[in-house]
C-alpha positions as CSV (number, residue, x, y, z in Angstrom):
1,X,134.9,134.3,53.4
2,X,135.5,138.1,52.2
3,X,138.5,138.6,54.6
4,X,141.9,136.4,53.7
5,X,142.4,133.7,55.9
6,X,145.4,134.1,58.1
7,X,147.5,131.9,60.5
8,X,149.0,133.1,63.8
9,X,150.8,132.0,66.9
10,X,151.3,134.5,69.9
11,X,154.5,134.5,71.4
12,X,155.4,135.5,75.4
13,X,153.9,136.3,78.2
14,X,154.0,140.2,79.4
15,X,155.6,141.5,76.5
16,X,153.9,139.2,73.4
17,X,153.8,139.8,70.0
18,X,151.7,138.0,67.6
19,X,153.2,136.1,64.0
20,X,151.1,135.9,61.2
21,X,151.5,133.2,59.1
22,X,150.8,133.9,55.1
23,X,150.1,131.5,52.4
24,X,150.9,133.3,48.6
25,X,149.2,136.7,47.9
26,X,147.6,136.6,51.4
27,X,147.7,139.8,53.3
28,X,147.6,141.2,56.9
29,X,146.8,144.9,57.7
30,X,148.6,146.9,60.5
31,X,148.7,149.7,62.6
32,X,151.8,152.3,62.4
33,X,154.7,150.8,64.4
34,X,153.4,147.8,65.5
35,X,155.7,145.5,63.2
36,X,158.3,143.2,64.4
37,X,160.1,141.3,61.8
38,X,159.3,139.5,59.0
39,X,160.7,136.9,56.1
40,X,162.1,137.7,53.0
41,X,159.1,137.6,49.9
42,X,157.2,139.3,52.3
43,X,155.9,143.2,50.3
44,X,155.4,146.2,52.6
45,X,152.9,148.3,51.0
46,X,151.7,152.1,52.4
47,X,147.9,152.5,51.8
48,X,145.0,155.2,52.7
49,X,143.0,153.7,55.3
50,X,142.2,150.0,56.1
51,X,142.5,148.5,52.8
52,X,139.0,147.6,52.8
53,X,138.0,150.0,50.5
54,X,140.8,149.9,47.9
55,X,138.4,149.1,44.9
56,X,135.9,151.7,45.1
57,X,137.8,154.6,43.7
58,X,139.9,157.8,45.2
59,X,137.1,158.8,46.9
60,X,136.2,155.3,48.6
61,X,139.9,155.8,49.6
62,X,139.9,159.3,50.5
63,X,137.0,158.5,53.4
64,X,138.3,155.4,54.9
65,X,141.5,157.2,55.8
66,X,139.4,160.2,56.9
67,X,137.5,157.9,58.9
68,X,141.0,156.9,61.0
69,X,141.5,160.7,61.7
70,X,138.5,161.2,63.6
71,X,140.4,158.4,66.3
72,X,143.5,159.8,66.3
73,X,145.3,157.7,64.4
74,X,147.5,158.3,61.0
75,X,145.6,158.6,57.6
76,X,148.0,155.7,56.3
77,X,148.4,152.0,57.3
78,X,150.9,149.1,56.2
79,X,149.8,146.0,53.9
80,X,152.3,143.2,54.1
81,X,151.7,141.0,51.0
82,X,153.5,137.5,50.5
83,X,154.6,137.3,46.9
84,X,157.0,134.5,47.3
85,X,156.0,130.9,46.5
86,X,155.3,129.3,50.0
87,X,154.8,129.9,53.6
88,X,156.3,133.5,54.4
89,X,156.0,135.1,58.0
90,X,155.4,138.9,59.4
91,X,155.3,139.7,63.3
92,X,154.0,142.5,65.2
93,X,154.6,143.7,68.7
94,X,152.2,144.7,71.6
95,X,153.5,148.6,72.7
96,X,153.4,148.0,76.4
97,X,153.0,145.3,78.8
98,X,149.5,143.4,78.6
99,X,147.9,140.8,76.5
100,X,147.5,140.1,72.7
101,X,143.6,139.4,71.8
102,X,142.7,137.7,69.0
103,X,139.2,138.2,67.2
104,X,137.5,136.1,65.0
105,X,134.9,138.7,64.1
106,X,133.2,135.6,62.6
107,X,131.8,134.6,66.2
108,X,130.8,138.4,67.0
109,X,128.4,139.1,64.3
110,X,131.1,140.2,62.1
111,X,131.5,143.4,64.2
112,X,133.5,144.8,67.8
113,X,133.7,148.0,69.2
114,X,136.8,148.5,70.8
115,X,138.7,151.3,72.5
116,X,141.0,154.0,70.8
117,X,144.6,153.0,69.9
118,X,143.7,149.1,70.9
119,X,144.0,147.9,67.1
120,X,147.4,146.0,66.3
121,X,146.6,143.9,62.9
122,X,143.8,142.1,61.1
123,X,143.3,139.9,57.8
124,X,142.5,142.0,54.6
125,X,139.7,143.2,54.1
126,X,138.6,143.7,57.4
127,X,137.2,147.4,57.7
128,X,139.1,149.2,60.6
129,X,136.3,152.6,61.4
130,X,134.5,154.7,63.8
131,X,131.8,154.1,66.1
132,X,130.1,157.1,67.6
133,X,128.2,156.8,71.3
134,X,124.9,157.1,70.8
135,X,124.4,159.5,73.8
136,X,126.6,162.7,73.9
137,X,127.2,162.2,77.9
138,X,128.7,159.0,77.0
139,X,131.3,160.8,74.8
140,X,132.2,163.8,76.3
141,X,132.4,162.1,80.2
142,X,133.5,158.6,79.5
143,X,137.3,157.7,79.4
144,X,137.0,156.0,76.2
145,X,136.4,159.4,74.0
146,X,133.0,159.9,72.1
147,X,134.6,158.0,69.2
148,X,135.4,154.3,69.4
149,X,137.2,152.1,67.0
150,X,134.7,149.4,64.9
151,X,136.3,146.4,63.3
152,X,133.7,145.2,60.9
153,X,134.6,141.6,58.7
154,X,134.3,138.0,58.9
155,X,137.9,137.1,59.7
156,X,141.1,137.4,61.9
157,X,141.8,140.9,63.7
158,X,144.2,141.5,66.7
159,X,144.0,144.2,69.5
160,X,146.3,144.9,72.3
161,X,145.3,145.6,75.9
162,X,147.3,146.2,79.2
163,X,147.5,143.6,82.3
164,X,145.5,141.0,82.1
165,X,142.1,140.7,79.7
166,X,138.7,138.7,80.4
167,X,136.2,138.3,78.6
168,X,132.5,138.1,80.0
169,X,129.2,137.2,78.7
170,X,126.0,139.4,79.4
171,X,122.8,137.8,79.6
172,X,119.9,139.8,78.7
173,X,119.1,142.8,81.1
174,X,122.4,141.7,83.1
175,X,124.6,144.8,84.0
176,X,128.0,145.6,84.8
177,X,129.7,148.7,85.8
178,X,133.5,149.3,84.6
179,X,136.5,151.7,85.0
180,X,136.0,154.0,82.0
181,X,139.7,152.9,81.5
182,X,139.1,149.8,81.8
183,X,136.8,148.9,78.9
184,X,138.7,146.9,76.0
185,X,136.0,145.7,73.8
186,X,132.1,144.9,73.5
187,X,129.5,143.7,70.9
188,X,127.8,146.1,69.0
189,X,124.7,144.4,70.9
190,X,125.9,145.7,74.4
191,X,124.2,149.2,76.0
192,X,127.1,151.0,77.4
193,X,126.4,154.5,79.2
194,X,128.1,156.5,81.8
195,X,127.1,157.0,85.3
196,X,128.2,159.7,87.3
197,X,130.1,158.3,91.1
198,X,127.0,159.3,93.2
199,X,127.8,161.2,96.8
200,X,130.3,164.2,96.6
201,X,132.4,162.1,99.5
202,X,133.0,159.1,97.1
203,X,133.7,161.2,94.1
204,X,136.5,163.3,95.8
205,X,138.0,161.1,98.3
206,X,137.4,157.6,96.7
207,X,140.2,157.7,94.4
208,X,138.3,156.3,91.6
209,X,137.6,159.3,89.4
210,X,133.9,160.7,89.1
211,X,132.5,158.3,86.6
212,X,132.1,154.5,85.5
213,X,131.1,152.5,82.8
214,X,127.8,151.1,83.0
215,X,127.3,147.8,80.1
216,X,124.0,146.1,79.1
217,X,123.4,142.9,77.8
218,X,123.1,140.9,76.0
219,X,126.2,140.8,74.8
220,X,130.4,140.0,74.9
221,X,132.3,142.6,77.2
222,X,136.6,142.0,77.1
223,X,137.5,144.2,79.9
224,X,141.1,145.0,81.3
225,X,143.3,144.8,84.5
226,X,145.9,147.5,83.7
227,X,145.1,150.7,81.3
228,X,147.4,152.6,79.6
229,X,146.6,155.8,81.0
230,X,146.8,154.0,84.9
231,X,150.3,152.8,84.2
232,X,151.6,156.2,82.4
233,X,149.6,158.1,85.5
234,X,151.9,155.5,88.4
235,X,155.0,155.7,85.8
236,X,155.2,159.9,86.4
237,X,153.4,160.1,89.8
238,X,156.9,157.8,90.7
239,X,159.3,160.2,89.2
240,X,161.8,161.7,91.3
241,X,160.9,165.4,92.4
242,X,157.3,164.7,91.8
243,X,155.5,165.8,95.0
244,X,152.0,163.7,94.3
245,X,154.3,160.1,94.1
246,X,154.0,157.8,96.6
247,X,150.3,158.6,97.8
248,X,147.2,156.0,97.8
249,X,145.2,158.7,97.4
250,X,146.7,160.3,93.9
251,X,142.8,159.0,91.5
252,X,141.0,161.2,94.0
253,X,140.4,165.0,92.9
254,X,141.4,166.1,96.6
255,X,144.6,163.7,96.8
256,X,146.4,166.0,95.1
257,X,145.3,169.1,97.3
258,X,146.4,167.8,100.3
259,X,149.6,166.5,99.2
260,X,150.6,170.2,98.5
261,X,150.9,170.2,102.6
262,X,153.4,166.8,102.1
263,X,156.3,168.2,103.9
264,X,158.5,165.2,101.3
């Protein structure tokens, strides 16, 4: 096994955070501000990148940080290192209601293509990068960006995602269509495209934006109830003054037109 080989428990229910159990010298990698709490013996450590490529030189350095950039997330990353003589502990915290998922990339093909700002903490050495679409409709249109995050490794990494998660299994040739938003994670074995909501009627009025996620088997698909951008989009459509709250029609492009005649 390349990766160290890390212990966890997941505490609570809407609001969890995951605790990482490490042995002496073992080390878990994390996102900026995910982390918790953690033992005394345990060494924080600010490094370029993932971590992954910490042997092969400045430059080796210098591109897995510049990798990170290209999804929007900091050049730098946390290593917490347990140098004391037994058992030491290190938590980190989901940012907003949902679910903790944890990956053994092991049983994926040592690879998962996940969504943008999903990533909350892995085992050492896994390699946190980029994963472009293959088709430039898919990046420009779909919710999830035309750069995805790819978790590459043989051991433990941990991503966060809103509501509740499930995971589903694609047969060959089976299909499933999914909220842009929606999308948490897939195998790098899974097609996944974007269709445009066909019939000008359904696409203004139908409250479900103009375009979906369509996945291909064969393949693992994690898939979740509650996206960020869904709960940040209720959060301000609910805040006082704002004219476009309290409408069943505020996804569609014309719910906001006709609420400008809203006499509230």
């Amino acid at each position: 096994m390349n990766n160290h080989d890390i212990d966890y428990k997941i505490e609570g229910q809407e609001m969890q955070f995951v605790e990482i159990e490490l042995d002496p010298t073992e080390t878990v990698i994390a996102e900026a501000g995910s982390f918790m709490m953690m033992e005394d013996g345990i060494a924080m450590e600010t490094i370029f990148g993932d971590g992954s490529s910490q042997g092969s030189g400045i430059m080796g350095k210098l591109f897995g940080a510049g990798k990170r950039l290209l999804t929007g997330e900091s050049l730098f990353m946390t290593a917490f290192t347990n140098e004391g003589s037994g058992k030491k502990h290190v938590s980190f915290a989901s940012p907003y209601p949902g679910k903790i998922i944890p990956l053994d990339l092991s049983l994926y093909d040592g690879q998962m293509i996940c969504q943008k700002d999903s990533f909350l903490c892995a085992a050492k050495g896994v390699s946190v990068g980029i994963a472009f679409q293959k088709k430039l409709g898919t990046g420009f249109s779909g919710g999830e960006g035309f750069i995805m995050q790819k978790l590459e490794g043989d051991g433990l990494a941990f991503v966060h995602a809103g509501g509740m998660v499930k995971e589903l299994a694609l047969a060959p040739g089976e299909t499933l269509k999914v909220d842009t938003g929606c999308l948490v994670a897939m195998t790098s074995s899974v097609d996944y495209d974007i269709e445009f909501v066909k019939g000008v009627k359904t696409a203004l009025f139908g409250g479900e934006g103009l375009f979906f996620a369509t996945l291909r088997g064969p393949g693992k698909v994690l898939v979740q109830s509650l996206p960020f951008s869904r709960l940040a989009s209720r959060v301000f459509s609910a805040m006082p003054g704002n004219p476009v709250g309290r409408s069943k029609d505020e996804g569609s492009l014309a719910g906001g037109f006709f609420n400008m005649f809203d006499g509230d």
